[in-house]
C-alpha positions as CSV (number, residue, x, y, z in Angstrom):
1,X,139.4,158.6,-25.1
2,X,141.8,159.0,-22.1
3,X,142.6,155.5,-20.8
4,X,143.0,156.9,-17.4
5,X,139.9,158.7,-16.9
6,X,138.0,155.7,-15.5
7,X,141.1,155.2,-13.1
8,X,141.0,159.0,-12.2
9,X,136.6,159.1,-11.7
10,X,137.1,155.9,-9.3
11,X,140.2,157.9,-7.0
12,X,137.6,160.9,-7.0
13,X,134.8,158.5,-6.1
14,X,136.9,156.9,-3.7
15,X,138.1,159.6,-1.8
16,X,134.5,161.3,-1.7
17,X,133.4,158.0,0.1
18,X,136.9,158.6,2.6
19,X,135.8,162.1,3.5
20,X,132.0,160.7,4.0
21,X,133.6,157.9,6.1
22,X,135.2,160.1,8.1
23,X,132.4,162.2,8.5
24,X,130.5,159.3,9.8
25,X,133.3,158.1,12.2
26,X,133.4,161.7,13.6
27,X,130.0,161.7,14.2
28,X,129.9,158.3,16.0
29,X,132.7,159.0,18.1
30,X,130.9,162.4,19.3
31,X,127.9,160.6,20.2
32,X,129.7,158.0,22.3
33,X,130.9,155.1,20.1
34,X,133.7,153.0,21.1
35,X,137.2,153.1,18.6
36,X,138.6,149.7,20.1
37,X,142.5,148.7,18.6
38,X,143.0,145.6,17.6
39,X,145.3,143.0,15.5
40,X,143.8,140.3,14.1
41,X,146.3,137.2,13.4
42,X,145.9,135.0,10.3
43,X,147.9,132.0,9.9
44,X,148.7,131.5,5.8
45,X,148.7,127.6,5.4
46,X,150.3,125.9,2.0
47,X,148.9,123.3,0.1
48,X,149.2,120.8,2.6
49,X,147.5,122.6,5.4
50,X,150.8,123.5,7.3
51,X,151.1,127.0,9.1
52,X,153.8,129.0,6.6
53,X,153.7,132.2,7.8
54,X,151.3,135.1,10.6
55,X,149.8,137.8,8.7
56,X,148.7,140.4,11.2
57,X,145.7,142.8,10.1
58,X,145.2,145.8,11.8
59,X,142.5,148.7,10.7
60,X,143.7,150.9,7.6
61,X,141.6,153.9,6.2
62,X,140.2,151.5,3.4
63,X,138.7,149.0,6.4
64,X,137.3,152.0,8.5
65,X,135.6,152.9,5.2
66,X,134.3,149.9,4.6
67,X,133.2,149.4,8.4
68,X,131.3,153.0,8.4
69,X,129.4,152.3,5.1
70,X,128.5,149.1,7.0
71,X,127.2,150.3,9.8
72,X,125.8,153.1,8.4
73,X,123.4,151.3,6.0
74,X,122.9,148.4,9.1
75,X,121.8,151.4,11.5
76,X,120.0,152.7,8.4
77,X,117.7,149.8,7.6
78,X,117.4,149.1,11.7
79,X,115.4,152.3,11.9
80,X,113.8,151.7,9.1
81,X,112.5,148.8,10.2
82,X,111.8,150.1,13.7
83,X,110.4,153.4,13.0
84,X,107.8,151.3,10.5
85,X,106.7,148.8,13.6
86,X,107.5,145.9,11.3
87,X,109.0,142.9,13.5
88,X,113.5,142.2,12.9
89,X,115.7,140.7,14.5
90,X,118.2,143.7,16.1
91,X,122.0,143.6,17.3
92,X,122.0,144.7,20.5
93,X,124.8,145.4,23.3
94,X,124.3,146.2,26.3
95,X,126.3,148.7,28.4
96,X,129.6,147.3,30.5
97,X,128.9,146.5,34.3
98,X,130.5,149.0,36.8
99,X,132.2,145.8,38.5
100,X,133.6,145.0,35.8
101,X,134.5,148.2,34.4
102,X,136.1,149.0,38.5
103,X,138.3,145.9,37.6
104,X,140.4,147.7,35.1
105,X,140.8,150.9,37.6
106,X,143.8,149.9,39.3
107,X,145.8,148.7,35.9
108,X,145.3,152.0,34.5
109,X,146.5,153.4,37.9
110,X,149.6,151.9,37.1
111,X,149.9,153.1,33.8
112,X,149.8,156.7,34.8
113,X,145.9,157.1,33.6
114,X,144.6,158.5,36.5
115,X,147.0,161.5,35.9
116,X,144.9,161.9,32.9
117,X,142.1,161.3,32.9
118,X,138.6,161.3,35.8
119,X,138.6,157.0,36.2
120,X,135.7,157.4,38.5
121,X,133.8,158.5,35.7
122,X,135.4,155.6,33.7
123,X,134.5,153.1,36.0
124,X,130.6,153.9,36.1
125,X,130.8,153.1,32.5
126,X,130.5,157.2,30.8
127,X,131.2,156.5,27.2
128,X,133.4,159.7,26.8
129,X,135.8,158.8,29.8
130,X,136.4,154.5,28.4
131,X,136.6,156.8,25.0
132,X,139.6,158.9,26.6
133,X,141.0,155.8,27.8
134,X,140.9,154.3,24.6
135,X,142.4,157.6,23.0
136,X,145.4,157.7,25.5
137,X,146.3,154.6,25.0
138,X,147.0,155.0,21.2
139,X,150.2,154.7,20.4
140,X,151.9,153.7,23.5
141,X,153.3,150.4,24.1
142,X,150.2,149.0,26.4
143,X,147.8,150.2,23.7
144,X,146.4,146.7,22.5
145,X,146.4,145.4,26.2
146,X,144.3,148.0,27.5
147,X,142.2,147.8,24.1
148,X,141.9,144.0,24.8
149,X,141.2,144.5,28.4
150,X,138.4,147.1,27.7
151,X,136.9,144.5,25.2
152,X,136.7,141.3,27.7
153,X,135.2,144.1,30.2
154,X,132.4,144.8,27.4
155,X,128.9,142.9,27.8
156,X,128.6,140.6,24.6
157,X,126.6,141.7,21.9
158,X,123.8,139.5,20.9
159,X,120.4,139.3,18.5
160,X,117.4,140.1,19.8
161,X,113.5,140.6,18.4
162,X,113.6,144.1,20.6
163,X,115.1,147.6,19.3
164,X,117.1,148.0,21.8
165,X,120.4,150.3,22.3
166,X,123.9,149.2,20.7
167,X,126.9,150.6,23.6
168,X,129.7,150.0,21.7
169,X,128.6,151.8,18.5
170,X,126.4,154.3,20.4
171,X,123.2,153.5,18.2
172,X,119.7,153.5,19.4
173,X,118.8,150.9,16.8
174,X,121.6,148.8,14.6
175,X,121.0,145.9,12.6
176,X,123.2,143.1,10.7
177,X,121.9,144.0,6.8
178,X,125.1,143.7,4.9
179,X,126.2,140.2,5.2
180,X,123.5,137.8,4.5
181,X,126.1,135.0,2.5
182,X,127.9,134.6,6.0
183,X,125.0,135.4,8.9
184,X,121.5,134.5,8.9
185,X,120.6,137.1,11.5
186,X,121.3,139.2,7.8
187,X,118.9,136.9,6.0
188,X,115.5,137.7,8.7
189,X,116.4,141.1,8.2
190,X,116.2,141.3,4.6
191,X,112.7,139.2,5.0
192,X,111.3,141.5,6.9
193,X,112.5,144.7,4.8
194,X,110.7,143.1,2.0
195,X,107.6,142.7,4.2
196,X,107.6,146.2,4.9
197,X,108.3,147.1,1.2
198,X,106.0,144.9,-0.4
199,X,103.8,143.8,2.1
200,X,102.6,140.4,4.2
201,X,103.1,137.3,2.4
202,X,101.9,133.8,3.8
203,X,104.5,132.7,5.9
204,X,105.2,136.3,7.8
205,X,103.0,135.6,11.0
206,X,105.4,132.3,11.1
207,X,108.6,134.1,10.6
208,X,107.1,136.8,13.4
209,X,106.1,134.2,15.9
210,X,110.0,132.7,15.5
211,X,112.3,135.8,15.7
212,X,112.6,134.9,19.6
213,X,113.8,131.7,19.2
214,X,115.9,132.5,15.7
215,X,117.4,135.6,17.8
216,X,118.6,133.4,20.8
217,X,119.9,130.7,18.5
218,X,121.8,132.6,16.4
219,X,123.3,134.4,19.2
220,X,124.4,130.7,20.8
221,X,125.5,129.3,17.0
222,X,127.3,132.8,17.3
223,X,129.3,132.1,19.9
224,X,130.7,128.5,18.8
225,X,130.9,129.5,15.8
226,X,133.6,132.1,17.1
227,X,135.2,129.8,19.4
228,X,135.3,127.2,16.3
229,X,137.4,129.7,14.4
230,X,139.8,131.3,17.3
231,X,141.0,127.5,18.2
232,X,141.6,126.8,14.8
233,X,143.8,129.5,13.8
234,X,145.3,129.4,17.6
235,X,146.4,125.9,16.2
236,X,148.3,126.6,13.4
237,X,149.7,129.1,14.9
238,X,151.1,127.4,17.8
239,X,152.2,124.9,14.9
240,X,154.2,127.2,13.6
241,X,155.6,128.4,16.8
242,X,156.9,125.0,17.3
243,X,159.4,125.4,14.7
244,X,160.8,128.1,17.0
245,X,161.7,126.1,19.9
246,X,164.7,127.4,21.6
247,X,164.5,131.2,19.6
248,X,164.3,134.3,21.7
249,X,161.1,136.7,21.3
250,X,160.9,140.1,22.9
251,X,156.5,140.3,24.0
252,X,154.6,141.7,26.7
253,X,153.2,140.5,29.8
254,X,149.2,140.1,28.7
255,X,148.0,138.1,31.9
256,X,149.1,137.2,35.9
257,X,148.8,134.7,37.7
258,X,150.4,133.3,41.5
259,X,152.9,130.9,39.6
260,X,153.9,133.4,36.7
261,X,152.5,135.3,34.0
262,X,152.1,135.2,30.2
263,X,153.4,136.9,27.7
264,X,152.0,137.7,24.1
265,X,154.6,137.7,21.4
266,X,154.1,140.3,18.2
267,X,152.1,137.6,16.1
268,X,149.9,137.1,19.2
269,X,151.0,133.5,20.1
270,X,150.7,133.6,24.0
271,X,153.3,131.4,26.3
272,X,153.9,131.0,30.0
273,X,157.2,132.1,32.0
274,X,156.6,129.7,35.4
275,X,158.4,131.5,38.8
276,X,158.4,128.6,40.6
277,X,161.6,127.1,41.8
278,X,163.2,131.2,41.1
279,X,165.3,132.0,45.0
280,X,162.6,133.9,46.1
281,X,158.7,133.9,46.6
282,X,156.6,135.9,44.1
283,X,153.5,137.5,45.9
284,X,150.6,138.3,43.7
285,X,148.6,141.6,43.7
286,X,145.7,140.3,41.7
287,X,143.8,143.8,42.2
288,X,146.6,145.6,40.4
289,X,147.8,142.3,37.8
290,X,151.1,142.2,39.1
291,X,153.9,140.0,40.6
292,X,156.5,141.3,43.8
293,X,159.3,139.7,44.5
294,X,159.5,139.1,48.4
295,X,163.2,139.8,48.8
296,X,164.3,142.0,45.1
297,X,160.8,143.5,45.3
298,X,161.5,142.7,41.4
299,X,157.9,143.5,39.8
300,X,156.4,142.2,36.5
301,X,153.4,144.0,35.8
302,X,150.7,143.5,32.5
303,X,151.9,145.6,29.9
304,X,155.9,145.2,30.5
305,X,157.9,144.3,27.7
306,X,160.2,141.4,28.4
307,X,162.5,139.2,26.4
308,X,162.0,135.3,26.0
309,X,163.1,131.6,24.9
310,X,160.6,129.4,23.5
311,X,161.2,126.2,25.7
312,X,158.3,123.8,24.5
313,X,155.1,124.3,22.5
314,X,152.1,122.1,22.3
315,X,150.1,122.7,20.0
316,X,147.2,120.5,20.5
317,X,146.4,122.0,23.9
318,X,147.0,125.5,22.0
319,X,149.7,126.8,24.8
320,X,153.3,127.4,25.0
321,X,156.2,127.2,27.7
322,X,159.0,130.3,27.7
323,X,161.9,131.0,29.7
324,X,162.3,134.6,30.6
325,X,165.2,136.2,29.5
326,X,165.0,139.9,30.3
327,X,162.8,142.4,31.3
């Protein structure tokens, strides 16, 4: 027997599931779904619990297959579920706010967007136009700023007992299925796929009468749970940032304000450059997320890259201090 014929069935197994993923992902997109960029920063901690290094994840073709099979078998179930009037608790997100979308309008003015692409369309929240947006983006230096921008201008998604449409993922009904070890949301919905399947049991008018209440708390435990695990890792890895006082760091500017801005370094740890006490008076253009100098007319604008000096960190309070250096 060929020892590598196992090996060689699993490549030809996995790449049929690549080209079904694709498939899927293709078909998503055409329909409206959002392709949001991201990197997600983990702190590695040793045996003690200290911060010893930032791993930064960002999405590979082995995630997006895994994330298409996901929702693919969640959207699956959902109609299922829906389609055979039996009661579940759905994921649900509703579509972005045109005042919040209109926000965003004037940034991507000032990254040369409207050159490219119809923003009034953008800003009353058409799918395809936030999708070109998203697509122009890729690539270019301010592509995880507008990505993160676009997110914080997204409704939240939550639970609810009501089919009703998913925005981001352009479904008409999606459910969480595939995780019910880490979400309990997961756990109703496989109850109620095995009341459809094998009929009522005893407790199923009590489990009906509760998806309300289940869906709202979940949605709340959710959301701590979230903010729970962003200040922890925010934590270590301003921990570990404070082994860098006095080191230089080349970022971008991620956020204005009238008495500076912050800047994001490549392993997302955020600090603050402060203008005050600088020769001349910084006026703020908080339509447009920038800062003018009143006699240099010197601008610093989200998305610039700039060079740094880690002055003080405090971990506890999760924030940072920097000097600019250059821009």
């Amino acid at each position: 027997m060929n020892a590598d014929a196992p090996a060689a069935e699993i490549a030809d197994a996995i790449e049929g599931l690549h080209e079904v993923a694709r498939a899927l992902h293709g078909r998503r997109i055409e329909r409206g779904g959002m392709d949001f960029e991201s990197v997600e920063a983990k702190v590695r901690l040793d045996g003690q619990g200290h911060p010893e290094k930032v791993e930064l994840r960002t999405k590979t073709e082995a995630t997006v297959l895994v994330e298409e099979a996901m929702i693919a078998a969640n959207e699956a179930v959902a109609r299922f579920l829906r389609d055979g009037k039996t009661a579940c608790i759905y994921r649900v997100h509703d579509a972005p706010t045109k005042a919040d979308l209109s926000q965003l309008k004037p940034i991507l003015q000032e990254f040369g967007y409207d050159k490219r692409i119809t923003l009034s369309s953008f800003s009353s929240g058409d799918p395809k136009a936030i999708q070109r947006v998203l697509s122009h983006a890729r690539g270019r230096r301010e592509e995880y700023l507008v990505s993160s921008l676009l997110v914080r201008a997204m409704s939240r998604a939550v639970y609810r007992d009501t089919c009703d449409r998913h925005f981001g993922l352009a479904s008409d009904a999606y459910a969480h299925f595939t995780s019910p070890i880490r979400r309990y949301p997961d756990l109703m919905v496989h109850r109620m796929v095995k009341v459809a399947l094998f009929g009522r049991a005893q407790e199923t008018s009590a489990q009906e009468h509760a998806l309300p209440s289940i869906a709202q708390h979940c949605s709340s435990a959710e959301r701590t749970a979230e903010e729970a695990a962003r200040e922890s890792q925010e934590l270590k890895l301003y921990e570990l940032l404070a082994r860098h006082v006095g080191e230089c760091f080349d970022g971008i500017i991620a956020g204005v304000s009238a008495t500076g801005f912050f800047v994001r370094l490549d392993d997302t740890a955020e600090g603050f450059v402060s203008l005050a006490g600088r020769e001349e008076y910084f006026a703020l253009d908080s339509v447009r997320r920038m800062l003018v100098g009143s006699d240099s007319l010197t601008t610093y604008r989200l998305g610039m890259r700039v060079r740094v000096r880690v002055a003080a960190v405090y971990p506890y309070e999760r924030r940072a201090d920097f000097k600019l250096i250059e821009a």
